[in-house]
N, CA, C and O of each residue as an XYZ file, in Angstrom:
468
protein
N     149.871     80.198     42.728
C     149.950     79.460     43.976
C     151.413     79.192     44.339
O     152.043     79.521     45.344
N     151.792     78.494     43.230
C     153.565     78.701     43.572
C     154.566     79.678     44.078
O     155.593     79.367     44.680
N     154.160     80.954     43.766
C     154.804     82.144     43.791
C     154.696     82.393     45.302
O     155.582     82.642     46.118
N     152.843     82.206     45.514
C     152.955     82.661     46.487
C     153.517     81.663     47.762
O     153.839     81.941     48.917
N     153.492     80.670     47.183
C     154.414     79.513     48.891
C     156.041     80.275     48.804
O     156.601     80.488     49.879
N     156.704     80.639     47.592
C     157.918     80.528     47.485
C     158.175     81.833     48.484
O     159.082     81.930     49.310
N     156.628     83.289     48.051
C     157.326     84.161     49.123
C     156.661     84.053     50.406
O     156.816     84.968     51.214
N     155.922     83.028     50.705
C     155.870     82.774     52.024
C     157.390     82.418     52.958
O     157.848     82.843     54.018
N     157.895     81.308     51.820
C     158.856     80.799     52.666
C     160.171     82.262     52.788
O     160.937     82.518     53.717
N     159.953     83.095     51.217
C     161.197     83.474     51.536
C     160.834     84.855     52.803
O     161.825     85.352     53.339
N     159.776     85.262     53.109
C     159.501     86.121     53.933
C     159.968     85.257     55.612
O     160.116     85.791     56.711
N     160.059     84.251     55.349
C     160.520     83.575     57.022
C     161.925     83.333     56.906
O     162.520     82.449     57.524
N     162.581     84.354     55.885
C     164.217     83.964     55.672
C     165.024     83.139     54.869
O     166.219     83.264     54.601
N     164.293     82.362     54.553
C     164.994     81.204     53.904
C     165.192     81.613     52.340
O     164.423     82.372     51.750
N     166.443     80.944     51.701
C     166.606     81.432     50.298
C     165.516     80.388     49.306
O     165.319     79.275     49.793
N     164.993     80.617     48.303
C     164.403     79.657     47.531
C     165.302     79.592     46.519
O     166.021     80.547     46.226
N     165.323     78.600     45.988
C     166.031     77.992     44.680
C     165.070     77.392     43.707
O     164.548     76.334     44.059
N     164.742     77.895     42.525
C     163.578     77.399     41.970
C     164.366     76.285     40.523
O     165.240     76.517     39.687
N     163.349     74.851     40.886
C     163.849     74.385     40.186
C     163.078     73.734     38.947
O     162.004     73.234     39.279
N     163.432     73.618     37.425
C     161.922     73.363     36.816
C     161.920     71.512     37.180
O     160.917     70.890     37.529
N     162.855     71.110     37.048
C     162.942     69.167     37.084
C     163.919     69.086     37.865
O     164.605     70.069     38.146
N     164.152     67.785     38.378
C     164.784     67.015     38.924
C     166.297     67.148     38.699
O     167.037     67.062     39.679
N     166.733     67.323     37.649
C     168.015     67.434     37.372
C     168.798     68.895     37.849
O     169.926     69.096     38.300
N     167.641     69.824     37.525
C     168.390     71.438     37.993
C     168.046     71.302     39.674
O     168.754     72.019     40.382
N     167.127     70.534     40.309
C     166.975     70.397     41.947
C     168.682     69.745     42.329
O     169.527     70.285     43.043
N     168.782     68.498     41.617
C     170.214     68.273     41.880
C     171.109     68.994     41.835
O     171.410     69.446     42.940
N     171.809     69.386     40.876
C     172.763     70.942     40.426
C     172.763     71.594     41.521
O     173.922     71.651     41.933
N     171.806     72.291     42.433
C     171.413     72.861     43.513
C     172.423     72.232     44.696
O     173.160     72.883     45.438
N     172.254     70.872     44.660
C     173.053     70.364     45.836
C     174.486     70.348     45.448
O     175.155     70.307     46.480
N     175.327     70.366     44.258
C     176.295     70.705     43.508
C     176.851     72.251     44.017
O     177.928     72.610     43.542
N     176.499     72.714     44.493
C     176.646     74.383     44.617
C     177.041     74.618     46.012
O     177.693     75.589     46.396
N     176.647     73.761     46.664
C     177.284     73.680     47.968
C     176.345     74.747     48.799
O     176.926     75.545     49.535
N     175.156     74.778     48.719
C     174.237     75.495     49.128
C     173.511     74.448     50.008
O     173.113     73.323     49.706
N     173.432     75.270     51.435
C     172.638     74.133     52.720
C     171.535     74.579     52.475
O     171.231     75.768     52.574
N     170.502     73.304     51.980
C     168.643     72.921     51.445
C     168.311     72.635     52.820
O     168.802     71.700     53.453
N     167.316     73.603     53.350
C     167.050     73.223     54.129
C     165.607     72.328     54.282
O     165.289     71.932     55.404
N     164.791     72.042     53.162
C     163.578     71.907     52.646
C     163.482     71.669     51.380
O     164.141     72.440     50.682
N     162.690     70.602     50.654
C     162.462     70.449     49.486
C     161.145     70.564     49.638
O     160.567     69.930     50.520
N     160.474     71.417     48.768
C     158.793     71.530     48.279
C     158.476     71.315     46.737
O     158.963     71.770     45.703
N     157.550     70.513     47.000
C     157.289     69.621     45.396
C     156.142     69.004     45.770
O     155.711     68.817     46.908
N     155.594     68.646     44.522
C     154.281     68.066     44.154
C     154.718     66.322     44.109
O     155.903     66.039     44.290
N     154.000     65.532     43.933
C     154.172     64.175     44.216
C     154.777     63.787     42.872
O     155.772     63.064     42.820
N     153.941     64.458     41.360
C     154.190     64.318     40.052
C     154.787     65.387     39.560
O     154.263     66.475     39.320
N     156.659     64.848     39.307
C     156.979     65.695     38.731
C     157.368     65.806     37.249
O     157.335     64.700     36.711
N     157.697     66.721     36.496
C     158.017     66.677     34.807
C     159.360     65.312     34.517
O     159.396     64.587     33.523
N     159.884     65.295     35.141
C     160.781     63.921     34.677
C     161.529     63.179     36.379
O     162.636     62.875     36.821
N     160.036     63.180     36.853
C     160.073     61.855     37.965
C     158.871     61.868     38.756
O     157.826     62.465     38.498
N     159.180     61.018     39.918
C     158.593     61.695     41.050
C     158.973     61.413     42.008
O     159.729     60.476     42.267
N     158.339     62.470     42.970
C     159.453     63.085     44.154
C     159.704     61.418     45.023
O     160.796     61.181     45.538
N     158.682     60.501     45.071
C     159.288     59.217     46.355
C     160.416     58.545     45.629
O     161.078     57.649     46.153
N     160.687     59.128     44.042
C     161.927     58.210     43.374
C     163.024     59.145     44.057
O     163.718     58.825     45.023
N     163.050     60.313     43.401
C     163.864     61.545     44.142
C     164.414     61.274     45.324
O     165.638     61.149     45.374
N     163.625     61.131     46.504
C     163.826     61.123     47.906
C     164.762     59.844     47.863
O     165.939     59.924     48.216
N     164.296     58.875     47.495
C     165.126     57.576     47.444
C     166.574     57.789     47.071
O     167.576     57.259     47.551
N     166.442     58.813     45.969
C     168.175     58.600     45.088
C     168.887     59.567     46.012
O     170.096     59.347     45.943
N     168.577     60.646     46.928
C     168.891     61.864     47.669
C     169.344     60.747     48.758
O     170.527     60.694     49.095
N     168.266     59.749     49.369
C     168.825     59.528     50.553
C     169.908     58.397     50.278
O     170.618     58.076     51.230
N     170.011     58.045     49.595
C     170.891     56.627     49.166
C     172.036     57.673     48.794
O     172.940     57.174     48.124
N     172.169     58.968     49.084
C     173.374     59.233     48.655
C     173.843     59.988     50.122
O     174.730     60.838     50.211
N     173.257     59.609     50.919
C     173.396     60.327     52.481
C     172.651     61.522     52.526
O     172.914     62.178     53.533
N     171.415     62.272     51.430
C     171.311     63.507     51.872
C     169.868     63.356     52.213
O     168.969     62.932     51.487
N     169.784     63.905     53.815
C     168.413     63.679     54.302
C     167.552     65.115     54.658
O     167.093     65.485     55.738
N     167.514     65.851     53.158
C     167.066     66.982     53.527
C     165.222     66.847     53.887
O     165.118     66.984     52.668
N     164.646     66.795     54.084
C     163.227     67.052     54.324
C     162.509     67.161     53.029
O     163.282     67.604     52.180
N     161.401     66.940     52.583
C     160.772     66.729     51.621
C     159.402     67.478     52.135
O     158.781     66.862     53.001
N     158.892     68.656     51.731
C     157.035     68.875     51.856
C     156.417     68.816     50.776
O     156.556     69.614     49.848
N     155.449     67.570     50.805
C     154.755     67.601     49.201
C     153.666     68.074     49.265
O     152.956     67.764     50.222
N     153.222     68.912     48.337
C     151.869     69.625     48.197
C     151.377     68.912     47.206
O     152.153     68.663     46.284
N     150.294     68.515     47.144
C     149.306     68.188     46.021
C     148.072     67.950     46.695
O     147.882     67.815     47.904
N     146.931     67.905     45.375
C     145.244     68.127     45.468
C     144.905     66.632     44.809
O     143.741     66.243     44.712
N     146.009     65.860     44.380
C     145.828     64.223     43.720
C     144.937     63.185     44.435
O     144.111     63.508     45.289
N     145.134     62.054     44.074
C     144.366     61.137     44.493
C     144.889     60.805     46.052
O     145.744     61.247     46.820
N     143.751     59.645     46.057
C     144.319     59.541     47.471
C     145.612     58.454     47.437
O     146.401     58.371     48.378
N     145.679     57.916     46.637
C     147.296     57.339     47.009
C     148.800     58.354     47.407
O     149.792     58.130     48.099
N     148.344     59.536     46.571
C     149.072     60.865     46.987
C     149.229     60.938     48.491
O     150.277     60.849     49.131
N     148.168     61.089     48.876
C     147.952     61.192     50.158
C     149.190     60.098     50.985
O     150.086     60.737     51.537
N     149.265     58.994     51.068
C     149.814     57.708     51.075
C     151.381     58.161     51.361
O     152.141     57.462     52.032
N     151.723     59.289     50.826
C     152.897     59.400     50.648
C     153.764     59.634     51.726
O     154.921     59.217     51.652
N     153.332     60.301     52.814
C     153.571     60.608     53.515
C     154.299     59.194     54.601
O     155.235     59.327     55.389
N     153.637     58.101     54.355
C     154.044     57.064     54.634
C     155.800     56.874     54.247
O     156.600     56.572     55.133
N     156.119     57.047     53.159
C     157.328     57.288     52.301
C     158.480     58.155     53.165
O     159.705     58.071     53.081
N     157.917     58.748     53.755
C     158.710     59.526     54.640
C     158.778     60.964     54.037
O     159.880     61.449     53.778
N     157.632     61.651     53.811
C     157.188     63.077     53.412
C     156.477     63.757     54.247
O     155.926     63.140     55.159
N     156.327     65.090     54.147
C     155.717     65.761     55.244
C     154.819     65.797     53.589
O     155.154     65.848     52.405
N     153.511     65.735     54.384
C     151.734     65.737     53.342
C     151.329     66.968     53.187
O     151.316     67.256     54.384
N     150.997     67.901     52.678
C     149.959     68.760     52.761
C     148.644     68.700     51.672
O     149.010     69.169     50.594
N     147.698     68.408     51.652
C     146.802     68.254     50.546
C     145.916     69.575     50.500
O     145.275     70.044     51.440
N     146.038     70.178     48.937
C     145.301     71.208     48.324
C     143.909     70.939     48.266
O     143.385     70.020     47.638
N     143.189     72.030     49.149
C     143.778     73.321     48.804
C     144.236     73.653     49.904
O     143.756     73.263     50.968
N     145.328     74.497     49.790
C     145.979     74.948     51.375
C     145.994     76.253     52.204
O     146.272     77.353     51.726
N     145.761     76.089     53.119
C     145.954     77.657     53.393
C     147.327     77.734     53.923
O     148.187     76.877     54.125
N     147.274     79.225     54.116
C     148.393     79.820     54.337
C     149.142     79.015     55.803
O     150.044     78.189     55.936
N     148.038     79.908     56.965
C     148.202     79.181     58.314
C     149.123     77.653     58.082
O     150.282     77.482     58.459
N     148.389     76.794     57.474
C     148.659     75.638     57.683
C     149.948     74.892     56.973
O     150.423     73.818     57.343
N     150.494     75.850     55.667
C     151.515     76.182     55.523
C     152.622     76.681     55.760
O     153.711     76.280     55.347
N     152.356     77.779     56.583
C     153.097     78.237     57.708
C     154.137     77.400     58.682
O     155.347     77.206     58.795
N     152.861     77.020     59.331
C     153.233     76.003     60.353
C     153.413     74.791     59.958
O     153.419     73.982     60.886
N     153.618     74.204     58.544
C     154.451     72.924     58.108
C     155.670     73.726     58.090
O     155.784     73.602     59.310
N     156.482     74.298     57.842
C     157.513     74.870     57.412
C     158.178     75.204     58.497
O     159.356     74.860     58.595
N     157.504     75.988     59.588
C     158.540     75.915     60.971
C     158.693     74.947     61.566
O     159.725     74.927     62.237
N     157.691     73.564     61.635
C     157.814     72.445     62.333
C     159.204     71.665     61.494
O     160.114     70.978     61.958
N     158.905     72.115     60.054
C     159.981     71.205     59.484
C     161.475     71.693     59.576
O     162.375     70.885     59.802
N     161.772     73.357     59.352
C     163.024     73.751     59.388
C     162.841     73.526     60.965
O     163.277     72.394     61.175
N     162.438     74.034     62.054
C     162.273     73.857     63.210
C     163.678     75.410     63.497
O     163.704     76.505     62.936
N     164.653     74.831     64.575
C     165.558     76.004     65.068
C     165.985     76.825     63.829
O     166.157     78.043     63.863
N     166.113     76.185     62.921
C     167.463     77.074     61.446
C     166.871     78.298     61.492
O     167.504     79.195     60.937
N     165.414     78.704     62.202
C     164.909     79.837     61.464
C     165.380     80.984     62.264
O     165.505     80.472     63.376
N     165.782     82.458     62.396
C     165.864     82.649     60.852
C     167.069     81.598     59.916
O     168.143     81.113     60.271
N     166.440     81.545     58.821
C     167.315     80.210     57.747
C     168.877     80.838     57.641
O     169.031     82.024     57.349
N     170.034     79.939     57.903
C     170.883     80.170     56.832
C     171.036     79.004     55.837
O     172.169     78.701     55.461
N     170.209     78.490     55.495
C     169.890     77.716     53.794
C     169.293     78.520     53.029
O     169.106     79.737     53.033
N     168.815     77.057     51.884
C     167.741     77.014     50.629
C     166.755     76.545     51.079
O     166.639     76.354     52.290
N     165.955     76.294     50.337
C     164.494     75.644     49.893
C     164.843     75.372     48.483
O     165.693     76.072     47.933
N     164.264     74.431     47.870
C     164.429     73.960     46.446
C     162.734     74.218     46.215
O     162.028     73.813     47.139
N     162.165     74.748     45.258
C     161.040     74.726     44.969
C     161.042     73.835     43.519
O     161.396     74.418     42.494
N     160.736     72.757     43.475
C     160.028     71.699     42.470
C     159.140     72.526     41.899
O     158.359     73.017     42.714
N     158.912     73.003     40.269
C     157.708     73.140     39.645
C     157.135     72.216     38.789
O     156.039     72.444     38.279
């Protein structure tokens, strides 16, 4: 399922950057590479993403966040947090069209995408 969002996105241009935790997603912004999108699950291996978003934006960086998950419904909730939602299972279509609404003009991309596993 992962593989295939990553070449969804990278078939609409955009570079992916795959990251396994939180710490190599950071490194990423270290590189001086324009993210145009973060995609991640709500629960990640050493956080989770509404802590993430918090420490990103408290440092001025307001890249976009799309969380995918099939979790509970407080998951759901998140979106409140200031996340774009998608709840599994997903289709393509509807994936699609989170991703142009969110990069919006950049496309074709000259960024990243960070893919959270």
């Amino acid at each position: 399922m992962r593989s295939m969002f990553s070449s969804l996105v990278e078939w609409m241009g955009i570079q992916v950057k795959k990251a396994q935790d939180l710490e190599s997603a950071r490194a990423i912004f270290g590189d001086r590479v324009q993210v145009l999108i973060i995609i991640c699950g709500c629960h990640l291996p050493d956080g989770e993403a509404r802590d993430f978003m918090k420490q990103l934006r408290a440092e001025g960086i307001d890249t976009p966040f799309l969380v995918i998950s099939g979790g509970s419904p407080q998951d759901h909730s998140i979106a409140e947090a200031g996340f774009e939602f998608l709840p599994l299972p997903l289709r393509k279509d509807v994936f699609d069209d989170a991703i142009r609404r969110i990069v919006g003009s950049s496309l074709p991309a000259l960024g990243a995408a960070i893919r959270l596993s």
